[in-house]
FIDOLO-384342 format. One record per residue (C-alpha): x, y, z; residue in three letters. Coordinates in Angstrom, 1 decimal, padded with zeros to 4 digits. Example, Ala and Ser with C-alpha at 12.3 -4.5 7.8 and 13.67 -1.06 7.14 Angstrom:
! residues 2
<atom <012.3, -004.5, 007.8>, 'ALA'>
<atom <013.7, -001.1, 007.1>, 'SER'>
***
This chain:
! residues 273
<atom <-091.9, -127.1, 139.4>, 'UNK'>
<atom <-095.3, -127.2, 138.0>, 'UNK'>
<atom <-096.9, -125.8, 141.1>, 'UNK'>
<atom <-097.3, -122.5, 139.0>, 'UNK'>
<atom <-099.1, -124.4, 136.5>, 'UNK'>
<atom <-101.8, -125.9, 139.0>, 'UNK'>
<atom <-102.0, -122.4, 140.8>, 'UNK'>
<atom <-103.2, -120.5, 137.8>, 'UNK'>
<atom <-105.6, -123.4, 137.3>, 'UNK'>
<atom <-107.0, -123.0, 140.6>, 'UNK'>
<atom <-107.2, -119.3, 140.9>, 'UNK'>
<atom <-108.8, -119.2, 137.0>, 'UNK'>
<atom <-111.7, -122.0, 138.0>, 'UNK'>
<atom <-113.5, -119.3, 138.9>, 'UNK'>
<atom <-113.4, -117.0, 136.0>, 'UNK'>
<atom <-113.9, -119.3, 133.6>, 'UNK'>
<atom <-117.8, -119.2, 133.6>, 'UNK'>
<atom <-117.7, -115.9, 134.6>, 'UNK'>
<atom <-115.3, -114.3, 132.4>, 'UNK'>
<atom <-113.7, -110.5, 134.0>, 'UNK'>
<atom <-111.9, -107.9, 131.9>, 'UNK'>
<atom <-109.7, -106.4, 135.0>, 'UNK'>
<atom <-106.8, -107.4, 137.2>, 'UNK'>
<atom <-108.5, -106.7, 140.6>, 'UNK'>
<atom <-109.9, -109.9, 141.7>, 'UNK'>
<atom <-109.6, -112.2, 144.6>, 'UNK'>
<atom <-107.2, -114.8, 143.8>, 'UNK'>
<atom <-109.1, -117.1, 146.3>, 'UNK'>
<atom <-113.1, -117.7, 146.9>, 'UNK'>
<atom <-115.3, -120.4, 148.5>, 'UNK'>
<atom <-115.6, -121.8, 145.3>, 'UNK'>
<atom <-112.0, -122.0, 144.2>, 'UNK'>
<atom <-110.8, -125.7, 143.1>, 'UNK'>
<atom <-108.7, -127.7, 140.8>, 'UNK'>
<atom <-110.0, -128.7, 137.3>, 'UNK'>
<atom <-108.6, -131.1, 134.9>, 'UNK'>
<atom <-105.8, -128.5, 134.0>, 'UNK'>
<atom <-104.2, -129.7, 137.6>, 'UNK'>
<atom <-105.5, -133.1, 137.0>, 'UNK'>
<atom <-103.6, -133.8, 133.7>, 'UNK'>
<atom <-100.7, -131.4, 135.1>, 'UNK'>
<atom <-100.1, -133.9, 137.7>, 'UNK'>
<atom <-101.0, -137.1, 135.7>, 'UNK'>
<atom <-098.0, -136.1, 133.4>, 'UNK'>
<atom <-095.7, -135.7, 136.4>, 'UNK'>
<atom <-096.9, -139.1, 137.8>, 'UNK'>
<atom <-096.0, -140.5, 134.8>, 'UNK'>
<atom <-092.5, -138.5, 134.3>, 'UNK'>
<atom <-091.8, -140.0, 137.6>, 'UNK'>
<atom <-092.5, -143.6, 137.4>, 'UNK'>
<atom <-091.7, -143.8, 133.6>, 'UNK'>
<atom <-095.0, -145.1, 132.2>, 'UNK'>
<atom <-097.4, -143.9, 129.4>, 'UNK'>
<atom <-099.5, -141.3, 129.3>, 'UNK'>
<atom <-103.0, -142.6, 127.6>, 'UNK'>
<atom <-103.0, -145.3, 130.5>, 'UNK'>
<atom <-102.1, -142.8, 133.2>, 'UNK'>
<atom <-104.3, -140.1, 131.8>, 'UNK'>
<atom <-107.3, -142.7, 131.7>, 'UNK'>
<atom <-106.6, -143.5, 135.1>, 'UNK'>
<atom <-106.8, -139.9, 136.5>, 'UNK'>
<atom <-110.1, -139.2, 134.5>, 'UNK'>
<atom <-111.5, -142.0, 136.5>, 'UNK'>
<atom <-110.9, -141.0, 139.8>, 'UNK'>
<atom <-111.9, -137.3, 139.5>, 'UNK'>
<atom <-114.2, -137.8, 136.8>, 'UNK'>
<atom <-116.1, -134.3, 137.3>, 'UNK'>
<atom <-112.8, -131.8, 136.8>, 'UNK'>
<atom <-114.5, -130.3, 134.0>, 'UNK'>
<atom <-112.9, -131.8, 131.2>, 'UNK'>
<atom <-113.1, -131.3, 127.2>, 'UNK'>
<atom <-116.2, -133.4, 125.8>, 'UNK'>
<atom <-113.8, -135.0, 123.6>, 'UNK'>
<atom <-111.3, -135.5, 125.7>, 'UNK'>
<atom <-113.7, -137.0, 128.2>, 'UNK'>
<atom <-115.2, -139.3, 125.8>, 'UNK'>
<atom <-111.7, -140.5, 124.7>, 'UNK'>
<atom <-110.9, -141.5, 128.3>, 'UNK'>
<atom <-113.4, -142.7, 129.6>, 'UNK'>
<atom <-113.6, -145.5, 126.3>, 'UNK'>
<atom <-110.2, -146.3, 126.7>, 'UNK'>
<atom <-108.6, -145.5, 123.4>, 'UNK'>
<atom <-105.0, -145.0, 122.8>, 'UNK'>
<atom <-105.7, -143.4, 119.6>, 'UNK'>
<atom <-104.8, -139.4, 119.5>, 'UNK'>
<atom <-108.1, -137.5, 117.9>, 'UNK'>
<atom <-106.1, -134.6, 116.2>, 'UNK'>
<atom <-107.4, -132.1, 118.5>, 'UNK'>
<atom <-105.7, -128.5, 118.3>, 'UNK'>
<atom <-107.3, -127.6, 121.9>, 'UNK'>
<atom <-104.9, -126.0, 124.7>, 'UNK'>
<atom <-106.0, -128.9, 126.4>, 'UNK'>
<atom <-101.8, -130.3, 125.3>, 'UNK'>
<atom <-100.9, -126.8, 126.3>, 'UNK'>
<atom <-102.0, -126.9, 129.7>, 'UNK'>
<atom <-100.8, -130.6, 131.4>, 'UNK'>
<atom <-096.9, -129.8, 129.9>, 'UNK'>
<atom <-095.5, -127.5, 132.7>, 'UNK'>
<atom <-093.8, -131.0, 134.0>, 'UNK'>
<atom <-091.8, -132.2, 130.9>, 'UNK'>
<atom <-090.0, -128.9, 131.0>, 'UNK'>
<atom <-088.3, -129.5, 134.4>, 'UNK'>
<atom <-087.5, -133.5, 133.8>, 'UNK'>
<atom <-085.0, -132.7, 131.1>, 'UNK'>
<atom <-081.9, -131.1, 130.6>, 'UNK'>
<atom <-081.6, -130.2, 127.3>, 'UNK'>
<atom <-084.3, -128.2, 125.0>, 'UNK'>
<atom <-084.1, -131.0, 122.5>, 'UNK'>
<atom <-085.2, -133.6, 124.8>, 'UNK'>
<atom <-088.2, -130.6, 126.5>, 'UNK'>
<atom <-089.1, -130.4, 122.6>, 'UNK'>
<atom <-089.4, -134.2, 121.6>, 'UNK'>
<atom <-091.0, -134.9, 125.0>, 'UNK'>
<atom <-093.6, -132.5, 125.6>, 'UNK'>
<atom <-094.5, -133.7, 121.8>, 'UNK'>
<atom <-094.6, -137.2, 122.8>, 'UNK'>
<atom <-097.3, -135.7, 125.8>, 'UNK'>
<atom <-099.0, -134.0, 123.3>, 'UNK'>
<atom <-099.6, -136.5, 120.6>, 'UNK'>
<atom <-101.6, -139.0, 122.9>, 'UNK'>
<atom <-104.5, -136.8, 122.3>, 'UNK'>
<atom <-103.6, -133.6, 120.4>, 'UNK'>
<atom <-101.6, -134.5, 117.5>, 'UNK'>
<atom <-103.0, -131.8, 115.6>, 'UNK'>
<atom <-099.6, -130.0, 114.4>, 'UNK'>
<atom <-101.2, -126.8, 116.4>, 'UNK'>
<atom <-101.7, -129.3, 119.2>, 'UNK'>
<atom <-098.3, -130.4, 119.3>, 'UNK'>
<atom <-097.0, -126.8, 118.7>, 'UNK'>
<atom <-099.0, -125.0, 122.0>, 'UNK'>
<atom <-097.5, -127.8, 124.0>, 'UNK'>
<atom <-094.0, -127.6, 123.0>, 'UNK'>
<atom <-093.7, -123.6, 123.0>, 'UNK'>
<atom <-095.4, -123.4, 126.4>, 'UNK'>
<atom <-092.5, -126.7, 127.7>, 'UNK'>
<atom <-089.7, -124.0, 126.1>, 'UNK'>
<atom <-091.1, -121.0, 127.1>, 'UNK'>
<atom <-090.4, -122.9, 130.9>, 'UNK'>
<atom <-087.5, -124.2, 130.4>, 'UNK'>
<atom <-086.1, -121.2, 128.9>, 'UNK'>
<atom <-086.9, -119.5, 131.7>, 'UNK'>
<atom <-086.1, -121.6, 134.6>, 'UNK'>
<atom <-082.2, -121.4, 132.5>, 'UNK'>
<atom <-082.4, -118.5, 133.6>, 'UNK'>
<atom <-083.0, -116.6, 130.2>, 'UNK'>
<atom <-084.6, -112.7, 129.9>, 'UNK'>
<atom <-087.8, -111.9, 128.6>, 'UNK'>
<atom <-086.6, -110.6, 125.4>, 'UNK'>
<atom <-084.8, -113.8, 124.6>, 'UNK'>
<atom <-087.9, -116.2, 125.4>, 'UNK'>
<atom <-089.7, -114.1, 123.3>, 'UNK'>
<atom <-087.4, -114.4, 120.7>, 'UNK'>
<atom <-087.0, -117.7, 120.8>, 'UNK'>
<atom <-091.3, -118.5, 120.4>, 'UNK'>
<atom <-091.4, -116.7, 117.8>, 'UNK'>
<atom <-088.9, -117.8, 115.9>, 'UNK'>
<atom <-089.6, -121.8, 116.3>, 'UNK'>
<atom <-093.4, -121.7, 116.5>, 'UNK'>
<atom <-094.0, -117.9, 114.4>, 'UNK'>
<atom <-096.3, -116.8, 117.4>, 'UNK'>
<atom <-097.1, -113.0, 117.2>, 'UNK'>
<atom <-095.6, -112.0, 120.1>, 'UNK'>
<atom <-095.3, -108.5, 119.8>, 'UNK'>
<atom <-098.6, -107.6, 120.4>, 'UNK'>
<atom <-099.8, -105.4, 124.0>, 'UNK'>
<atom <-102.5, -107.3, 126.2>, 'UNK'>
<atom <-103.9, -104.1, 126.4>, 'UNK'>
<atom <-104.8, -104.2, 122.7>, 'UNK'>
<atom <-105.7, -107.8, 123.4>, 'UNK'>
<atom <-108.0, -107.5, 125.8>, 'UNK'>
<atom <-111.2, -105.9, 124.7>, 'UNK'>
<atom <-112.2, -108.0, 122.0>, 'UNK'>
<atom <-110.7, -110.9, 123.2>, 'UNK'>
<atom <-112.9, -113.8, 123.8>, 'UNK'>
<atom <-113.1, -117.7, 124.7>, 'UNK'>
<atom <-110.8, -119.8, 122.7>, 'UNK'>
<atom <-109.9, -123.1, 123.7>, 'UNK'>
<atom <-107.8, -123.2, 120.6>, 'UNK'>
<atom <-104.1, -123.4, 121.2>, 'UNK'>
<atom <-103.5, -120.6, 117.9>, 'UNK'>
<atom <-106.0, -118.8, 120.2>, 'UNK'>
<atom <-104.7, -118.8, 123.4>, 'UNK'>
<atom <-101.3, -120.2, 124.4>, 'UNK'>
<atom <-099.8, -116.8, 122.9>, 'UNK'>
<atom <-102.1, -114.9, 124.6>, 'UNK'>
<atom <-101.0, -116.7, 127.7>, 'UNK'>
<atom <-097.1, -116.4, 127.2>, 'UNK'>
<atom <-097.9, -112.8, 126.8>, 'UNK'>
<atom <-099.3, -112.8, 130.2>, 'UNK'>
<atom <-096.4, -113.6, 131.8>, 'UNK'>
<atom <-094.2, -111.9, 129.0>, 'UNK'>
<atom <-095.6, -108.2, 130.4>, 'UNK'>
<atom <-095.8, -109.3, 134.5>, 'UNK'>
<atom <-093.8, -107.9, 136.9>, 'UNK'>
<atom <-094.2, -110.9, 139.0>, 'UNK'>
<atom <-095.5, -114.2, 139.6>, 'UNK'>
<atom <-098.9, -113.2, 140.6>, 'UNK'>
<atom <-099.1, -110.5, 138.3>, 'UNK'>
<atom <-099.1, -113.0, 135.4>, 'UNK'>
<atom <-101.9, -114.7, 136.9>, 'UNK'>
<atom <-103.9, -111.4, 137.6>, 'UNK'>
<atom <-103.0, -110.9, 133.6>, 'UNK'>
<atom <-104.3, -113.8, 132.5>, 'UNK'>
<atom <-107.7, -114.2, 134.0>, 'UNK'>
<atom <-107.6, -110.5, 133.1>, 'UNK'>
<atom <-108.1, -111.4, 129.2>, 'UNK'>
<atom <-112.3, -112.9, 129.9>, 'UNK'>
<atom <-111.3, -116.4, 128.4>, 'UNK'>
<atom <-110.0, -120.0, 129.2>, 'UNK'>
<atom <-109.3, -118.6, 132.4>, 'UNK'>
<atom <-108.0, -121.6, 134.0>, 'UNK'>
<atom <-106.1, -123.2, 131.2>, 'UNK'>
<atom <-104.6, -119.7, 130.1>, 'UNK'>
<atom <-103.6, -118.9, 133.9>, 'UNK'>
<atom <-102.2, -122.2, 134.3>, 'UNK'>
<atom <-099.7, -122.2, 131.2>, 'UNK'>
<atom <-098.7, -118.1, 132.3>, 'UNK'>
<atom <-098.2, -119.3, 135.7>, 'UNK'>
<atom <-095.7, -122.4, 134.9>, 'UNK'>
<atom <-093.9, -119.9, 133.3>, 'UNK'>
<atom <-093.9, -117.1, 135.7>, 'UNK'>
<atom <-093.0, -119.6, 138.5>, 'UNK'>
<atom <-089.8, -120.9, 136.5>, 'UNK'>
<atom <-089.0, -117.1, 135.3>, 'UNK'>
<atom <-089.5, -115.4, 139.0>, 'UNK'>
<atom <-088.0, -118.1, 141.1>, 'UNK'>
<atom <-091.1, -119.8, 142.6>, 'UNK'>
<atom <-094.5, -119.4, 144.0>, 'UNK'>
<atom <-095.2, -117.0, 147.3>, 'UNK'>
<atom <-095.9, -119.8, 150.0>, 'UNK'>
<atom <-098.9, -117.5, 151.0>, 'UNK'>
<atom <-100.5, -118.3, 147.3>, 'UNK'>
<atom <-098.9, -122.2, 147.3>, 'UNK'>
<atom <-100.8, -122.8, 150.4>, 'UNK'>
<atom <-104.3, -121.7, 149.3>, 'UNK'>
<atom <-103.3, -124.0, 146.8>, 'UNK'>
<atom <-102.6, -126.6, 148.4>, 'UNK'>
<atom <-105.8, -126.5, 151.0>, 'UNK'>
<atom <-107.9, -127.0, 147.4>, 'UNK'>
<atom <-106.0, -130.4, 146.9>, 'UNK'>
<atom <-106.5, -133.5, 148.0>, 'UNK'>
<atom <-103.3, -135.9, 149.4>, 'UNK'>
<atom <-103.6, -137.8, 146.4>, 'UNK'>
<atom <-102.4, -135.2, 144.1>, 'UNK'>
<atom <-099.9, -133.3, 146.7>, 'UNK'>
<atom <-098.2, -136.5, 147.1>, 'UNK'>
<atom <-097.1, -136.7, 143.5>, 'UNK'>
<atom <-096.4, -132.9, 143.3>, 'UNK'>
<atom <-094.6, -133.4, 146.4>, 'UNK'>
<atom <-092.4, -136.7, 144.8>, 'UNK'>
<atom <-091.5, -134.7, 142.0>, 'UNK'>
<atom <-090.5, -131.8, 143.6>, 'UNK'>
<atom <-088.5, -134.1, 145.4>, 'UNK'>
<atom <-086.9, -135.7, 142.3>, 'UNK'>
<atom <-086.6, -132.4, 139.9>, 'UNK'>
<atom <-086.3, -130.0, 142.2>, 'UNK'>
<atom <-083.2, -130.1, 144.3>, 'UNK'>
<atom <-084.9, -133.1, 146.5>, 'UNK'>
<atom <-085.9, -130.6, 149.4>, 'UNK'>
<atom <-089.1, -130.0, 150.2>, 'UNK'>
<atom <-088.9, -126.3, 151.1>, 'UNK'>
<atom <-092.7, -125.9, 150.8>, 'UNK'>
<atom <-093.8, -128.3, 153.3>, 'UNK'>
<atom <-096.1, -130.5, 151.1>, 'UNK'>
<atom <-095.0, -133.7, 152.9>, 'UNK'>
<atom <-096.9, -131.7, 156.2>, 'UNK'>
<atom <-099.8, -131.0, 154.2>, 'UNK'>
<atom <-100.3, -134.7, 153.5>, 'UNK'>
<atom <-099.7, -135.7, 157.6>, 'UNK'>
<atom <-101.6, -132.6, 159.0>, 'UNK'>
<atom <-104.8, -133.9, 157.6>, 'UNK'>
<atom <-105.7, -130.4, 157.6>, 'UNK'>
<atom <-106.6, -131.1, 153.6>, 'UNK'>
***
């Protein structure tokens, strides 16, 4: 429900800067935290839920946690208030789409909307194309689809090379905030895990956009796999503040059976945040 998405972002924060070429790591440090990845991830949601834009929403989220470590571009295009998209292929489109996937039924209306979220900003036709492959690649899998048909399926809409082994990947691989560069990368992360946190582990393993590339493996891996572990969701959680939790938490509520088997609504009374 997009809690894989903002998981992946939290666990990468770390290895962004400080890029590692293994899948032994802590998940979890002191200096864990949410970037804009979660930010925008949840900015989208807000605005699945309440039915409003998303350059007014997005502008509103920027300004209340302006230091999440966003895009220069992106930044500067918030914080001025433009509505105009600046034909940006970044993963940036990529990483804030994990919602769309689960507020639709059909893979037509996934398609058309996680374009719509996309063009705002990245209306690049690369742009657009990271977003919607990552928004099928999720709902796909949360349909309850194998591997080998996802697979299929990316490649033949959006001609990613799929076939390739992280472990050929890996050693030369580099930072790429590109979505060419790294949304296929970061399907295959999840493509060759054996479980949720293993597509995680495989992502940060790669030494790139760590965050963004761990957040778009892990909304898939958390559709594919059934969920997050609560262990991970609530070292998650204690790196959030109620402000976001309580819009995760409303549409969880909404798009996910309206349960809240995860306890987020206690998170917010505890105060323990």
């Amino acid at each position: 429900m997009m809690l894989g998405a903002i998981v992946g972002d939290v666990v990468g924060s770390v290895y962004e800067a400080y890029p590692i070429k293994s899948t032994t790591f802590p998940l979890f440090s002191r200096w864990s935290r949410f970037t804009d990845d979660s930010v925008l991830t949840v900015a989208t949601a807000d605005c699945l839920l309440h039915g409003t834009e998303y350059a007014p929403a997005f502008h509103r989220y920027v300004a209340r946690y302006p230091d999440a470590g966003y895009g220069a571009t992106f930044y500067q295009w918030a914080m001025s208030g433009s509505t105009t998209p600046y034909n940006s292929w970044g993963n940036g489109a990529a990483m804030r789409v994990s919602p769309v996937a689960y507020a639709f039924d059909t893979m037509e209306e996934v398609l058309a909307q996680a374009e719509i979220s996309a063009a705002v900003t990245h209306d690049h036709p690369e742009g657009i194309k990271g977003a919607q492959a990552t928004a099928l690649a999720i709902f796909l899998a949360r349909q309850g689809n194998s591997k080998a048909m996802i697979r299929q399926a990316i490649t033949a809409r959006f001609a990613y090379d799929l076939d390739r082994t992280l472990a050929n990947i890996r050693p030369d691989y580099r930072f790429d905030v590109s979505c060419q560069g790294s949304v296929p990368e970061s399907i295959l992360c999840f493509l060759e895990s054996e479980d949720f946190e293993g597509a995680i582990r495989n992502a940060v393993s790669l030494g790139g956009d760590a965050d963004t590339m761990a957040c778009i493996a892990g909304g898939i891996a958390e559709a594919f796999y059934g969920g997050v572990p609560a262990s991970i969701v609530q070292r998650t959680l204690a790196c959030l503040d109620n402000a976001l939790i309580r819009v995760i938490t409303a549409f969880i509520e909404r798009y996910g059976g309206g349960e809240d088997k995860l306890g987020l609504k206690d998170q917010t009374v505890s105060g323990k945040l």
